[in-house]
C-alpha positions in Angstrom: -49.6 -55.0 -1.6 -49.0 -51.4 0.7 -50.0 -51.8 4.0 -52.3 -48.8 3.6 -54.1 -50.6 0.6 -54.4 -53.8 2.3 -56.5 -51.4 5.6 -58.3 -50.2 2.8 -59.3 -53.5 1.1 -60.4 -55.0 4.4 -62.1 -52.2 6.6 -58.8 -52.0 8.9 -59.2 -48.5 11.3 -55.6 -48.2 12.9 -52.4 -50.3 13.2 -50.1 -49.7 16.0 -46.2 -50.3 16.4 -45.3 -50.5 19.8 -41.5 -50.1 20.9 -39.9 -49.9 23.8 -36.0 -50.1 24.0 -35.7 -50.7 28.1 -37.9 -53.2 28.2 -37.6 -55.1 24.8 -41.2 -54.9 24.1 -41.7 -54.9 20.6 -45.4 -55.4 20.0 -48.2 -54.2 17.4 -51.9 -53.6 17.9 -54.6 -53.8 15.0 -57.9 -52.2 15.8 -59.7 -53.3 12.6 -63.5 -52.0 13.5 -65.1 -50.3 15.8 -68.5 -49.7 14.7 -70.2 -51.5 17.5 -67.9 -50.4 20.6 -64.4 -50.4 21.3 -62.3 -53.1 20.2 -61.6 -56.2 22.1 -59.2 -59.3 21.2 -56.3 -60.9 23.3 -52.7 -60.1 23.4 -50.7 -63.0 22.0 -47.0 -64.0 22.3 -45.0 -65.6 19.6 -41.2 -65.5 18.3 -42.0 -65.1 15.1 -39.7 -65.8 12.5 -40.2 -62.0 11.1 -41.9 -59.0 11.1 -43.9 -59.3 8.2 -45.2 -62.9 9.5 -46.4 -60.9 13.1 -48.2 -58.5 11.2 -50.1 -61.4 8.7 -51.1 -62.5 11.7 -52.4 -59.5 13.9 -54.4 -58.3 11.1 -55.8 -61.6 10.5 -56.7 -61.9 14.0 -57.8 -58.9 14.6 -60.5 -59.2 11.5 -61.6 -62.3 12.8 -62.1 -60.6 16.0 -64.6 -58.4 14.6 -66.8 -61.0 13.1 -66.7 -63.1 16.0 -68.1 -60.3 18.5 -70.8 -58.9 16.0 -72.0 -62.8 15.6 -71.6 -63.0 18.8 -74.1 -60.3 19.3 -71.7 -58.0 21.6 -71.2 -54.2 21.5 -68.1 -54.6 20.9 -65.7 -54.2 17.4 -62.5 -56.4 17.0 -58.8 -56.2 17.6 -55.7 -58.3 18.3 -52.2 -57.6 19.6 -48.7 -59.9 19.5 -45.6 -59.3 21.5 -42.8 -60.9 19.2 -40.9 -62.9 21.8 -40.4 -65.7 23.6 -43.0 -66.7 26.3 -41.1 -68.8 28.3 -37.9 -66.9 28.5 -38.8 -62.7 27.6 -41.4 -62.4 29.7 -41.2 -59.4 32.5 -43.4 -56.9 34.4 -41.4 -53.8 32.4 -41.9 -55.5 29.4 -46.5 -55.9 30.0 -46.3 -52.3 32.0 -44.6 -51.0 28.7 -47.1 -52.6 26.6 -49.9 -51.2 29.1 -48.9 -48.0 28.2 -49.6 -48.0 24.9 -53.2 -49.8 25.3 -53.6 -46.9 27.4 -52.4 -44.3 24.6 -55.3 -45.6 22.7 -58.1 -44.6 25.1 -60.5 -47.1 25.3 -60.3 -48.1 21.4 -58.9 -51.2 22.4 -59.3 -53.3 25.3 -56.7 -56.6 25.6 -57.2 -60.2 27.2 -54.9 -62.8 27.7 -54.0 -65.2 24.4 -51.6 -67.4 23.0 -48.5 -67.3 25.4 -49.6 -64.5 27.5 -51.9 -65.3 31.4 -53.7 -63.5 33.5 -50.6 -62.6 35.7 -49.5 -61.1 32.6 -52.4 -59.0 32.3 -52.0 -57.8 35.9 -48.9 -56.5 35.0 -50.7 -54.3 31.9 -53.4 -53.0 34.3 -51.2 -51.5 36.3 -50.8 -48.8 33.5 -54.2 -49.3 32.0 -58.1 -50.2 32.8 -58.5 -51.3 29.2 -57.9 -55.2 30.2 -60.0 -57.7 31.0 -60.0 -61.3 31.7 -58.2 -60.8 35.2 -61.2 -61.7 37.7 -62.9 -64.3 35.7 -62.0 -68.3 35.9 -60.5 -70.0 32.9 -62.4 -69.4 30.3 -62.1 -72.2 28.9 -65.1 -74.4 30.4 -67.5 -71.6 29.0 -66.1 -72.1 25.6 -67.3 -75.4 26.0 -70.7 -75.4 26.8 -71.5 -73.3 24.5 -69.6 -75.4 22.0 -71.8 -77.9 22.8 -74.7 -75.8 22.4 -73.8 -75.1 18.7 -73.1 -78.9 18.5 -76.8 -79.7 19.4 -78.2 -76.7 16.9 -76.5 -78.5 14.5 -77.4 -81.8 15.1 -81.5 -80.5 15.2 -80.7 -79.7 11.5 -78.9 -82.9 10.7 -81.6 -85.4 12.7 -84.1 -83.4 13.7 -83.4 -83.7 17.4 -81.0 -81.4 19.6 -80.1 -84.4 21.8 -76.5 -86.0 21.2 -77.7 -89.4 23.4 -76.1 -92.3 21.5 -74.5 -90.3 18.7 -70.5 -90.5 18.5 -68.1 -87.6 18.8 -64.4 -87.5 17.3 -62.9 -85.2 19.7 -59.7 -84.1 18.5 -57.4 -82.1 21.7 -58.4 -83.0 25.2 -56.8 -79.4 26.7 -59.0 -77.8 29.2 -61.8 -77.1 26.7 -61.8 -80.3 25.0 -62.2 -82.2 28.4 -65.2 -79.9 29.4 -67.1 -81.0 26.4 -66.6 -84.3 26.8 -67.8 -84.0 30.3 -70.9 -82.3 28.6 -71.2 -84.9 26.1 -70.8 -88.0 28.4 -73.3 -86.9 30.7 -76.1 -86.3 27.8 -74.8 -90.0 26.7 -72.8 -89.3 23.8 -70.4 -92.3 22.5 -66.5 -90.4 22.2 -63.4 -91.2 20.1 -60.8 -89.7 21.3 -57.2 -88.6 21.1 -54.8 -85.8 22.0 -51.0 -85.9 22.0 -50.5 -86.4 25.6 -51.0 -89.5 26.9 -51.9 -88.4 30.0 -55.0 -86.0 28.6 -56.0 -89.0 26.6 -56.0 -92.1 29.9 -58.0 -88.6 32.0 -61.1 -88.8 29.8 -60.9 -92.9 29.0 -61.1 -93.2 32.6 -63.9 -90.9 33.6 -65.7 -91.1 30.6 -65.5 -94.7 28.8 -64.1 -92.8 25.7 -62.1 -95.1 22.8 -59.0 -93.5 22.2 -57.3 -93.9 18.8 -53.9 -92.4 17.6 -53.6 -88.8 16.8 -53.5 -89.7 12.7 -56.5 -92.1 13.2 -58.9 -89.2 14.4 -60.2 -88.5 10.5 -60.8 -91.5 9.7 -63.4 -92.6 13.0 -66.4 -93.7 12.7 -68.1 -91.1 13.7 -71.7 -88.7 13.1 -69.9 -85.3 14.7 -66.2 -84.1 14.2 -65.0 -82.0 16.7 -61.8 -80.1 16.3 -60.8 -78.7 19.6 -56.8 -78.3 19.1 -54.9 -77.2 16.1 -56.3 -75.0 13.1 -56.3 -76.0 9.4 -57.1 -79.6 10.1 -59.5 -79.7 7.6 -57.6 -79.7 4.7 -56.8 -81.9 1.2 -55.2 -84.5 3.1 -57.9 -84.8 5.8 -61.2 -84.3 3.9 -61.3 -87.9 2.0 -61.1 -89.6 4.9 -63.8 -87.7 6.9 -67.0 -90.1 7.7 -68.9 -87.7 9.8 -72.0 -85.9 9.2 -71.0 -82.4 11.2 -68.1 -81.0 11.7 -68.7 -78.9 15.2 -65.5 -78.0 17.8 -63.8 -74.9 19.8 -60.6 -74.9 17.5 -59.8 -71.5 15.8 -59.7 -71.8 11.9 -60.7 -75.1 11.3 -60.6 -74.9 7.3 -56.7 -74.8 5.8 -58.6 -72.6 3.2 -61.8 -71.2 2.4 -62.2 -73.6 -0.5 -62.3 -76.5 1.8 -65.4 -75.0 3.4 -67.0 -75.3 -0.2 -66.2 -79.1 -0.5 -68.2 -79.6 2.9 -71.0 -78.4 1.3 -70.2 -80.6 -1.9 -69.6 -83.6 0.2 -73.3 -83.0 2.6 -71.2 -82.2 6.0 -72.8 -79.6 8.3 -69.4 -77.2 9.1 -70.5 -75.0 12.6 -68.0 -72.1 11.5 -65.3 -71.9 14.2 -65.6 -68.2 14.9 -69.7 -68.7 15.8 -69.2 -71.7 17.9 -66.3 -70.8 20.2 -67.1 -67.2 20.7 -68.6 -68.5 24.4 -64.8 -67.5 25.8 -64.9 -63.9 24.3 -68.6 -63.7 25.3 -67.2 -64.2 29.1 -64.9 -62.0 29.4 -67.0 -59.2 27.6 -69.1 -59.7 30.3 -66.8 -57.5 32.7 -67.4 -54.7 30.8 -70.8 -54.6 31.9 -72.1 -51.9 34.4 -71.5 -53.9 38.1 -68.7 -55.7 36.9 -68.7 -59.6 35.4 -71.9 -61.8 36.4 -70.9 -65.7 35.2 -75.1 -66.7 35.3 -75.4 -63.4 33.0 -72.5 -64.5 30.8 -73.9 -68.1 30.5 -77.1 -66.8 29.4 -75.5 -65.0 26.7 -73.5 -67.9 25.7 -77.1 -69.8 25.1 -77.4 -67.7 22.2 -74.6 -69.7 20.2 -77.9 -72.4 20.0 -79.6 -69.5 18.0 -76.4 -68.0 16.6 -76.1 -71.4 14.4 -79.5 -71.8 13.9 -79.3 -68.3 11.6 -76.3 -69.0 9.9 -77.8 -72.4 8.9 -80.9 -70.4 7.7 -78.5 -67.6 5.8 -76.7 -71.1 4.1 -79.8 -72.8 3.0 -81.6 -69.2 1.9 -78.8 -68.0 0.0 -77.5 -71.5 -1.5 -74.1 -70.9 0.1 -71.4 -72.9 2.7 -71.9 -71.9 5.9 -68.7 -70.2 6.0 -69.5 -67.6 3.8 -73.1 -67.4 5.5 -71.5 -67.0 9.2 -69.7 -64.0 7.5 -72.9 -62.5 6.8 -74.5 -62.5 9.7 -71.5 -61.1 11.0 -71.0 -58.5 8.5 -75.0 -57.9 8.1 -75.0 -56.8 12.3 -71.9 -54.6 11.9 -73.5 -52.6 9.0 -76.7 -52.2 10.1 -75.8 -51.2 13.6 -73.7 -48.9 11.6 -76.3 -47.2 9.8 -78.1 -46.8 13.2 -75.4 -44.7 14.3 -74.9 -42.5 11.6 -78.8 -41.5 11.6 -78.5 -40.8 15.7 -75.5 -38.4 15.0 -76.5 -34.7 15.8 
């Protein structure tokens, strides 16, 4: 399929091929909507093994960028960027100021953040040539994705058990990074029961210590007894291999694209398992850094409030699922796509 007819199929406004011989920098920018605002993804960096793999993967970003802000209820569309390179060895300030000054060729259609292999002294380096960046005065991100993780978890366990609390339930918690350790932290001190495991050793002895978790092998994690299943590392971990051996009742962590494909999304429903859709129930990092875009710069008790709303954000999609007789998936998508159009037609009757 033509690049122009796959923009056309999925509602893509504007792909951007950055070059820049001096500096190395090659780099592309998808801007795939901007009904709502301007659009706003991180900037990731990744050798990929070719062009055509950088470009699957921007405009699949950038998509799910643009459903995970109108969910999110921000007034703001979705994009993504990638820097094909290495991050530990082709990083340099030519290379981000170069890449700033194409952000800033857009003018304000797209506003970049730290990602995958890029950090905030990476994004210093971009605003020196643009304003269109954000994530540079505001703390890891990654405790706010967290909480409001664990919100979502307790919207989902309401529907499950009629309750919100997670007191004496047990969590699988896959990936013990900086997000998965701040959930357990929420999730010990609500008196939550966790199973555990990461691959470092060290992440894994962290949260047995401090938190009485039971750790179990990496391969083990499906397979725990468990009532919630929370992916916090690695996509596509739900998947043929994985599903059989799932004993949980929800399926509710920060990790991006938790289903290896859609269809594995429909044999949750089959099998009775409550799936929180990734892109609902992490957005509380994007939420956060969105937040600086507000007049008098970023407020973290403001940004928390806002992350609250992932409670209610769940609470509708499960509604949309058990309305419409459809995975929660496909429901998360409407509520996503439902915002984008409406706020959409808004615009077009308030044109002159």
């Amino acid at each position: 399929m033509g690049i122009f007819k796959k923009m056309e199929q999925h509602g893509y406004e504007q792909l951007v091929f950055c070059h820049d011989p001096a500096s190395g920098l090659k780099a592309i920018i998808c801007i795939h909507d901007t009904t709502l605002g301007p659009a706003l993804g991180g900037t990731r960096m990744w050798q990929y093994e070719c062009e055509e793999d950088a470009i699957t993967d921007v405009v699949r970003l950038a998509r799910g960028m643009s459903y995970k802000n109108a969910a999110a209820g921000l007034n703001i569309g979705g994009g993504k960027a990638v820097i094909i390179g290495n991050s530990k060895t082709d990083k340099s300030e030519a290379l981000f100021r170069a890449f700033g000054r194409f952000v800033q060729s857009l003018n304000g259609r797209y506003i970049t953040s730290e990602d995958v292999g890029t950090a905030v002294e990476d994004m210093d380096y971009i605003h020196m040539e643009t304003s269109h960046v954000v994530g540079r005065g505001v703390a890891d991100p990654s405790p706010v994705t967290a909480y409001g993780t664990w919100k979502g978890m307790k919207a989902c366990a309401a529907e499950v058990w009629g309750t919100g609390s997670l007191q004496g339930k047990t969590v699988a918690v896959q990936g013990l990074g900086h997000v998965g350790y701040t959930l357990c932290k929420h999730l010990h001190e609500e008196g939550a029961n966790l199973v555990v495991t990461d691959i470092s050793e060290e992440n894994i002895s962290r949260i047995v210590a401090e938190f009485g978790a039971r750790a179990v092998r990496p391969h083990e994690i499906y397979g725990a007894d468990c009532d919630i299943f929370a992916p916090c590392a690695l996509g596509a971990v739900i998947n043929d291999e994985t599903l059989p051996r799932l004993k949980c009742r929800i399926i509710a962590g920060a990790a991006n694209n938790q289903l290896k494909e859609m269809r594995h999304g429909d044999i949750l429903q089959d099998k009775g398992i409550l799936y929180a859709p990734d892109f609902i129930i992490n957005a509380g990092g994007v939420i956060n850094v969105a937040d600086e875009l507000q007049q008098g710069g970023y407020n973290h008790d403001r940004a928390l409030k806002k992350v609250d709303g992932i409670y209610n954000n769940i609470e509708q999609v499960i509604a949309i699922s058990k309305r419409e007789g459809i995975p929660t998936y496909k429901a998360a998508d409407i509520l996503a796509e439902t915002r984008i159009a409406l706020i959409g037609k808004v615009k077009k009757t308030l044109l002159p």
